[in-house]
MARGUMAR-839565 format. One record per residue: z, x, y of N, C-alpha, C, O in turn. Coordinates in nm, 4 decimals, padded with zeros to 6 digits. Layout:
% MARGUMAR-839565
(r (Z,X,Y),(Z,X,Y),(Z,X,Y),(Z,X,Y));
...
//
This chain:
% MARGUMAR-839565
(r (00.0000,00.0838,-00.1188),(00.0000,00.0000,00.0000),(00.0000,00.0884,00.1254),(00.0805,00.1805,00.1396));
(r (-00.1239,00.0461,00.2446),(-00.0862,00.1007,00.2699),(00.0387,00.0895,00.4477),(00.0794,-00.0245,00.4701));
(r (00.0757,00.1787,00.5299),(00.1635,00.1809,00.6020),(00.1038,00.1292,00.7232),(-00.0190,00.1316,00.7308));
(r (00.1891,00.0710,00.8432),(00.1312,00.0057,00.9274),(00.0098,00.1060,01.0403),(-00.0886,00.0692,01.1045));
(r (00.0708,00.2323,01.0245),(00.0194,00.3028,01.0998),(-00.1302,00.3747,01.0433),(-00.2204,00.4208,01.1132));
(r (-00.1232,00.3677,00.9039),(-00.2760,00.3946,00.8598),(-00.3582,00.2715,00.9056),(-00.4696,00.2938,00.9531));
(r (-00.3113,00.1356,00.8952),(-00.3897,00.0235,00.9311),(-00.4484,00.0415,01.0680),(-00.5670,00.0178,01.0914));
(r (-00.3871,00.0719,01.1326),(-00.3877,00.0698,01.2512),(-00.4917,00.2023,01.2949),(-00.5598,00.1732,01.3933));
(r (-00.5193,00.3524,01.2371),(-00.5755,00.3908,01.2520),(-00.7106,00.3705,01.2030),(-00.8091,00.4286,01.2485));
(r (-00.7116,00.2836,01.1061),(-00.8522,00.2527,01.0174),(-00.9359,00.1425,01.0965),(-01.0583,00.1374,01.1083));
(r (-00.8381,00.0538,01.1488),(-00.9229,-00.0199,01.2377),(-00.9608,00.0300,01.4005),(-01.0363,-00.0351,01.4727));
(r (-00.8883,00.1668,01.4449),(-00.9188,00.2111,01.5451),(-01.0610,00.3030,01.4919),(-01.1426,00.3386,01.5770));
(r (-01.0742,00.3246,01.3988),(-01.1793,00.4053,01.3416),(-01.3232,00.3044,01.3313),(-01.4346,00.3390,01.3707));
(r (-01.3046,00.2331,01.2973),(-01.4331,00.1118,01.2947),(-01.4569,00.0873,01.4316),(-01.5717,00.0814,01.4758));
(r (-01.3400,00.0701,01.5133),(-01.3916,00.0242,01.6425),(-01.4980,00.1494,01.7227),(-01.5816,00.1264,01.8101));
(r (-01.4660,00.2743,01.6659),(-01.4709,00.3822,01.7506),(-01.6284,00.3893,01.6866),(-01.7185,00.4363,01.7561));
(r (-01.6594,00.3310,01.5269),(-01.7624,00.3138,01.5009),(-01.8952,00.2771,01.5616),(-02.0034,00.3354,01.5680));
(r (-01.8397,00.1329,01.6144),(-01.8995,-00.0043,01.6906),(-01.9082,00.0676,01.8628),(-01.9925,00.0254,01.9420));
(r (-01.8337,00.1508,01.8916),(-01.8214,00.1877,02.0336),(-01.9687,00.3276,02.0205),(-02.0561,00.3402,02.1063));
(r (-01.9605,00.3898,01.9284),(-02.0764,00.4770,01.9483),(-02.2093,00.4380,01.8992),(-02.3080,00.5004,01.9381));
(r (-02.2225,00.3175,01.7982),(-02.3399,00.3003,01.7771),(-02.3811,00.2098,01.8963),(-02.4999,00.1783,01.9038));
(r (-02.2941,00.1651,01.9900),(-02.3289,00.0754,02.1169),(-02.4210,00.1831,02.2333),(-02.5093,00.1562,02.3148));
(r (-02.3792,00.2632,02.2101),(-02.3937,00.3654,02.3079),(-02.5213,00.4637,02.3096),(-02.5345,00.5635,02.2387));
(r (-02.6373,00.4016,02.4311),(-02.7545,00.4541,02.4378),(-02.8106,00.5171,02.4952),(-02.9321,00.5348,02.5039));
(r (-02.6941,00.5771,02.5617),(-02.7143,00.6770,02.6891),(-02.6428,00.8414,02.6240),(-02.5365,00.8688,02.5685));
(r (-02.7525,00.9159,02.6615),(-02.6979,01.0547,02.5874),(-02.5860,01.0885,02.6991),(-02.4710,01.0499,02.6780));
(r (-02.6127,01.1504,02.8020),(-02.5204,01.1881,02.9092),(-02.3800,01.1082,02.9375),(-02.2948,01.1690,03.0023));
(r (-02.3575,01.0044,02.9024),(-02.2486,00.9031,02.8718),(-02.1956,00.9359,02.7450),(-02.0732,00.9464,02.7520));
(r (-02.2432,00.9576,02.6247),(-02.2120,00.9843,02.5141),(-02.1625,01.0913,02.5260),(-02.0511,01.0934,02.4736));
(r (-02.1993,01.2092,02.5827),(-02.1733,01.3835,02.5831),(-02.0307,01.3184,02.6515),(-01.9333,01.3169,02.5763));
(r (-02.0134,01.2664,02.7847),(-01.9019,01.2560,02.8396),(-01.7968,01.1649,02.7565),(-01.6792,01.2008,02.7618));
(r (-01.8219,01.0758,02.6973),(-01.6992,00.9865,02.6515),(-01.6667,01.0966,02.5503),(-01.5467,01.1191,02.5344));
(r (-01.7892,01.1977,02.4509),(-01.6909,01.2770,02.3642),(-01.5647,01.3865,02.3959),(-01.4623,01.4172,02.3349));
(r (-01.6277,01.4293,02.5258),(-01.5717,01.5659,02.6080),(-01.4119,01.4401,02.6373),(-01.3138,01.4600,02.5656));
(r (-01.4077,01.3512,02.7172),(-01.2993,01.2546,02.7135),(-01.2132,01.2262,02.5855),(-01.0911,01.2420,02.5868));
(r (-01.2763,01.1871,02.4842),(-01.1874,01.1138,02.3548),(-01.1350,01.3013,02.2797),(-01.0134,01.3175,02.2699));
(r (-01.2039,01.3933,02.2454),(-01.2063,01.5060,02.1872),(-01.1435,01.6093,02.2387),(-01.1683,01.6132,02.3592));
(r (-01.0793,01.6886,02.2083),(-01.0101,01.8199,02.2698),(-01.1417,01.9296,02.2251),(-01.2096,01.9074,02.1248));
(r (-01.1686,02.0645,02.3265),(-01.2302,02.1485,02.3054),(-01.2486,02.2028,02.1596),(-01.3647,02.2180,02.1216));
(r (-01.1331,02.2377,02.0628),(-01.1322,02.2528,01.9643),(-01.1771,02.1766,01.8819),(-01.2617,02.2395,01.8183));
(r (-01.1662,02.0366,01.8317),(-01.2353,01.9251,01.7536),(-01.3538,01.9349,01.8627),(-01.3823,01.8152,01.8593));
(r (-01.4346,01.9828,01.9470),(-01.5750,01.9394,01.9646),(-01.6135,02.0667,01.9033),(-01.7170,02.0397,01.8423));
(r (-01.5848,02.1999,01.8848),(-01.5647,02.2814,01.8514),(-01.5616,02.2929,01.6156),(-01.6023,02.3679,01.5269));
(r (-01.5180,02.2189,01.6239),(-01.4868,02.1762,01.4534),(-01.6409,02.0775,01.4417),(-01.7178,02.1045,01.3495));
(r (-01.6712,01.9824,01.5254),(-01.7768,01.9022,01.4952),(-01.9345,01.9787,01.4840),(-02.0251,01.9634,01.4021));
(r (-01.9207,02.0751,01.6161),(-02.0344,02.1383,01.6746),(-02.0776,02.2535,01.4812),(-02.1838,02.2651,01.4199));
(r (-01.9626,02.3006,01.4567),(-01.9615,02.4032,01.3349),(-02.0057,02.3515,01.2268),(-02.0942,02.3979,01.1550));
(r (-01.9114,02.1984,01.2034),(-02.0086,02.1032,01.0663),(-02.1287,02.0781,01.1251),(-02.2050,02.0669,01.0291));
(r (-02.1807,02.0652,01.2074),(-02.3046,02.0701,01.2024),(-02.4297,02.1669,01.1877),(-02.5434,02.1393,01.1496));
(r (-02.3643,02.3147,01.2377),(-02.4188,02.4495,01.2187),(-02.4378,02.4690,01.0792),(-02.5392,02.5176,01.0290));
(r (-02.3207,02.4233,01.0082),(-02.3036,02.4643,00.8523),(-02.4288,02.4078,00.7538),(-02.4812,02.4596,00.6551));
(r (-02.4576,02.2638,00.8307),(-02.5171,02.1423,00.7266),(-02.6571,02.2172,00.7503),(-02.7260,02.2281,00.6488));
(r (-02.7011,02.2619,00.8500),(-02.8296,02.3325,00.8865),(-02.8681,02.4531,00.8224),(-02.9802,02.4822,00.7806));
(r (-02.7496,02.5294,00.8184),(-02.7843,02.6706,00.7955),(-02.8037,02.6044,00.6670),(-02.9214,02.5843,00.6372));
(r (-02.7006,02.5599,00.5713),(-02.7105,02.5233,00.4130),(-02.8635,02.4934,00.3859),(-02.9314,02.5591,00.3071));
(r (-02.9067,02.3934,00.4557),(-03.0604,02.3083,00.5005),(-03.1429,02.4380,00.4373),(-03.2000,02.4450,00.3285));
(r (-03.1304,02.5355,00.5386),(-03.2524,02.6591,00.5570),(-03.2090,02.7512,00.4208),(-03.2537,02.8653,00.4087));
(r (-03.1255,02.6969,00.3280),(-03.0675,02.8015,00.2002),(-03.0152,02.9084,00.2812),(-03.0914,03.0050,00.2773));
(r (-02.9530,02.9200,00.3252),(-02.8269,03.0136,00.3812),(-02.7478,03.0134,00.3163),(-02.7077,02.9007,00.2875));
(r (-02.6775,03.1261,00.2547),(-02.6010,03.1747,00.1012),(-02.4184,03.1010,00.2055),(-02.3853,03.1257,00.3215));
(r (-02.3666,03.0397,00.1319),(-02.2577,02.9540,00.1588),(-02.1669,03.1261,00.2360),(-02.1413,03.1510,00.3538));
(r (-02.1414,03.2104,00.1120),(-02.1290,03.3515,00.2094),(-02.1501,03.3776,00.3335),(-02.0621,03.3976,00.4172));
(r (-02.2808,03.3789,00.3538),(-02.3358,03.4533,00.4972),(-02.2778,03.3006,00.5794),(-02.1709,03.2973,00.6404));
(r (-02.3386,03.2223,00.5706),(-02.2460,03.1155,00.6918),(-02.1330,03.1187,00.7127),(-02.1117,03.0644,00.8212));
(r (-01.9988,03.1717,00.6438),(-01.8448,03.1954,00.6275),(-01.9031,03.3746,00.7386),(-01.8608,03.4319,00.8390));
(r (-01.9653,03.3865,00.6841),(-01.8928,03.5556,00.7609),(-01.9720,03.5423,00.9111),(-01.9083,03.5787,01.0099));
(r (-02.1123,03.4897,00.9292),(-02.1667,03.4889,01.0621),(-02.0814,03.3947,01.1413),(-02.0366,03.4482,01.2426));
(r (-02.0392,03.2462,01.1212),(-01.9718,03.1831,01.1911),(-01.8468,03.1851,01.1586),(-01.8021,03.1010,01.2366));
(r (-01.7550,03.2240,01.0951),(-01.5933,03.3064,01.1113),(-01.5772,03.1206,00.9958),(-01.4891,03.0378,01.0191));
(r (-01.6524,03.1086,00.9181),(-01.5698,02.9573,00.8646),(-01.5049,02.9609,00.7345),(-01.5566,03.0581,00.6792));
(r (-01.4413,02.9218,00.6743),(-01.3783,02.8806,00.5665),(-01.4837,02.8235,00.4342),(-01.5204,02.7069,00.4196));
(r (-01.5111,02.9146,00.3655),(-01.5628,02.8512,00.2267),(-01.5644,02.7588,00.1742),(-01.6480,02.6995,00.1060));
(r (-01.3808,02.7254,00.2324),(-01.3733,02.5198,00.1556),(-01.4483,02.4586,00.2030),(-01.5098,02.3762,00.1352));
(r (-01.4830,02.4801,00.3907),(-01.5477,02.4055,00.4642),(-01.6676,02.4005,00.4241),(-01.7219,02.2901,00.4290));
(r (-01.7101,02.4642,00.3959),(-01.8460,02.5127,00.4022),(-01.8434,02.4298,00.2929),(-01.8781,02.3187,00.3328));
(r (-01.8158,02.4267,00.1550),(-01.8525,02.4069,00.0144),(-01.8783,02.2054,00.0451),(-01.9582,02.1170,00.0140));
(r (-01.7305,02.2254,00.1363),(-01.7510,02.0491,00.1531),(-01.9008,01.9656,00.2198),(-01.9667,01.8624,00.2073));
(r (-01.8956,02.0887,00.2931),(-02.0345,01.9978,00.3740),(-02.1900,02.0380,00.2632),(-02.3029,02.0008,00.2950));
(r (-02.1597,02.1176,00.1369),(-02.2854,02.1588,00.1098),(-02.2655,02.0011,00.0050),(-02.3622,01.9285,-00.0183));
(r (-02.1134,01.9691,-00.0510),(-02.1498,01.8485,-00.1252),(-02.1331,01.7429,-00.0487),(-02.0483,01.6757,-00.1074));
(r (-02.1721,01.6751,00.0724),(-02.1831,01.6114,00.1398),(-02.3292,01.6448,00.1605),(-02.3739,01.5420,00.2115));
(r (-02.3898,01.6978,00.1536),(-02.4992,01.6699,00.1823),(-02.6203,01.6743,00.0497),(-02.7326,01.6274,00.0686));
(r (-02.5952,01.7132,-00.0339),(-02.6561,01.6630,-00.1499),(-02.5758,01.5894,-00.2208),(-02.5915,01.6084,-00.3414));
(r (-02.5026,01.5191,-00.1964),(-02.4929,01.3665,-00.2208),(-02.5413,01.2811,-00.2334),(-02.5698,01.2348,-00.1230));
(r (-02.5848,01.2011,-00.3380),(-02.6866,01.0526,-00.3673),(-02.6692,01.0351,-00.2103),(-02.5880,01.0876,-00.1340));
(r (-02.7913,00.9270,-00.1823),(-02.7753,00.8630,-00.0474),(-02.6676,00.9272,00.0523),(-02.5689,00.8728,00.1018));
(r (-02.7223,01.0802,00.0703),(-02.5767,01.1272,00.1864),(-02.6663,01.0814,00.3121),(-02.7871,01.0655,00.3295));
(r (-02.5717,01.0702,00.3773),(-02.5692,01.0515,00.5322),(-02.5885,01.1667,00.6375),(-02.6442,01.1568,00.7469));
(r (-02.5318,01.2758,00.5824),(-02.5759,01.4196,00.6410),(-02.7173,01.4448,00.6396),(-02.7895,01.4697,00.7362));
(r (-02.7527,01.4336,00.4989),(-02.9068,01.4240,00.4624),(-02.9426,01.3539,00.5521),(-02.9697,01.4158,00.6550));
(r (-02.9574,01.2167,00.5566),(-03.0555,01.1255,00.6407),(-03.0640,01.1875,00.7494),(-03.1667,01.2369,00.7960));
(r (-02.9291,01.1885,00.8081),(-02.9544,01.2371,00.9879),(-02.9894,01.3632,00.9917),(-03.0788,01.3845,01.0736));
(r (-02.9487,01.4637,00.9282),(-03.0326,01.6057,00.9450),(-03.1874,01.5644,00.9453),(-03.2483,01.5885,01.0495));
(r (-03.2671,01.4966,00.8250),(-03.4009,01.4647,00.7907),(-03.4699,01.4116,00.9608),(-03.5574,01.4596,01.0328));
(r (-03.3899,01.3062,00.9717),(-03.3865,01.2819,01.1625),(-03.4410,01.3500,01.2232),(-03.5570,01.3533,01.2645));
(r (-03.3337,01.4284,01.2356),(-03.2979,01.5330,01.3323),(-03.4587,01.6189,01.3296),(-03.5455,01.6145,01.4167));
(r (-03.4598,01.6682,01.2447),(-03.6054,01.7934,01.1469),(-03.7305,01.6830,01.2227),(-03.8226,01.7075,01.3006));
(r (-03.6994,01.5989,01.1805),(-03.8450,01.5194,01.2198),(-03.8560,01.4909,01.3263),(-03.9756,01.4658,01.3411));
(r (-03.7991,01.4759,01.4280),(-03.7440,01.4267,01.5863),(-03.8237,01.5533,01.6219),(-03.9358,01.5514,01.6727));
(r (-03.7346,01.6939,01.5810),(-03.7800,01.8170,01.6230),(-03.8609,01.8880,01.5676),(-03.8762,02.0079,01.5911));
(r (-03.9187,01.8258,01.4919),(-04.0695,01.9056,01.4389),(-04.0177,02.0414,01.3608),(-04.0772,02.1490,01.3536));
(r (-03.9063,02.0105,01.3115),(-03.8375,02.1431,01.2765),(-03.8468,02.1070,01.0608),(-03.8392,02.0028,00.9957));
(r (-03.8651,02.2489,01.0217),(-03.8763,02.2130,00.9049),(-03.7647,02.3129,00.7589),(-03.7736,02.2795,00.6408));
//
């Protein structure tokens, strides 16, 4: 069961869901994150995303830990997050590649 205060964060989490997929303005978006986020967690987000890329381009889970100073666990997590049936990393990286003509 769970405690009042997980409830309470799970539905602040959906909302926060519904609040960014509302949101269609990039320069508004950059700012509400710099607002809701401390330097460090934009900092943690900016890195899972470095990681999911480099992995992308076969970058040895190694060399991404020693060029960007990261943690192996981290790293290992986002490589099975993204070859994951139907991952979500996948899709939006695929996005991303195709948006930017990047391959």
């Amino acid at each position: 069961m769970q405690d009042n205060n997980t409830e309470i964060r799970n539905i602040s989490f959906e909302e926060l869901v519904d609040i960014f997929t509302e949101i269609n303005d990039r320069d508004f978006m950059k700012n509400f994150m710099e607002c809701l986020f401390t330097p460090a967690e934009r900092d943690d987000f900016a890195n899972r995303w470095i990681l999911v890329k480099e992995i992308d381009k076969g970058v040895t889970q190694r060399d991404i830990a020693k060029k960007y100073n990261m943690s192996l666990c981290k790293i290992t997590r986002g490589s099975k997050e993204l070859n994951k049936k139907d991952s979500a990393f996948r899709t939006v990286l695929e996005k991303y590649k195709e948006k930017n003509n990047q391959s």
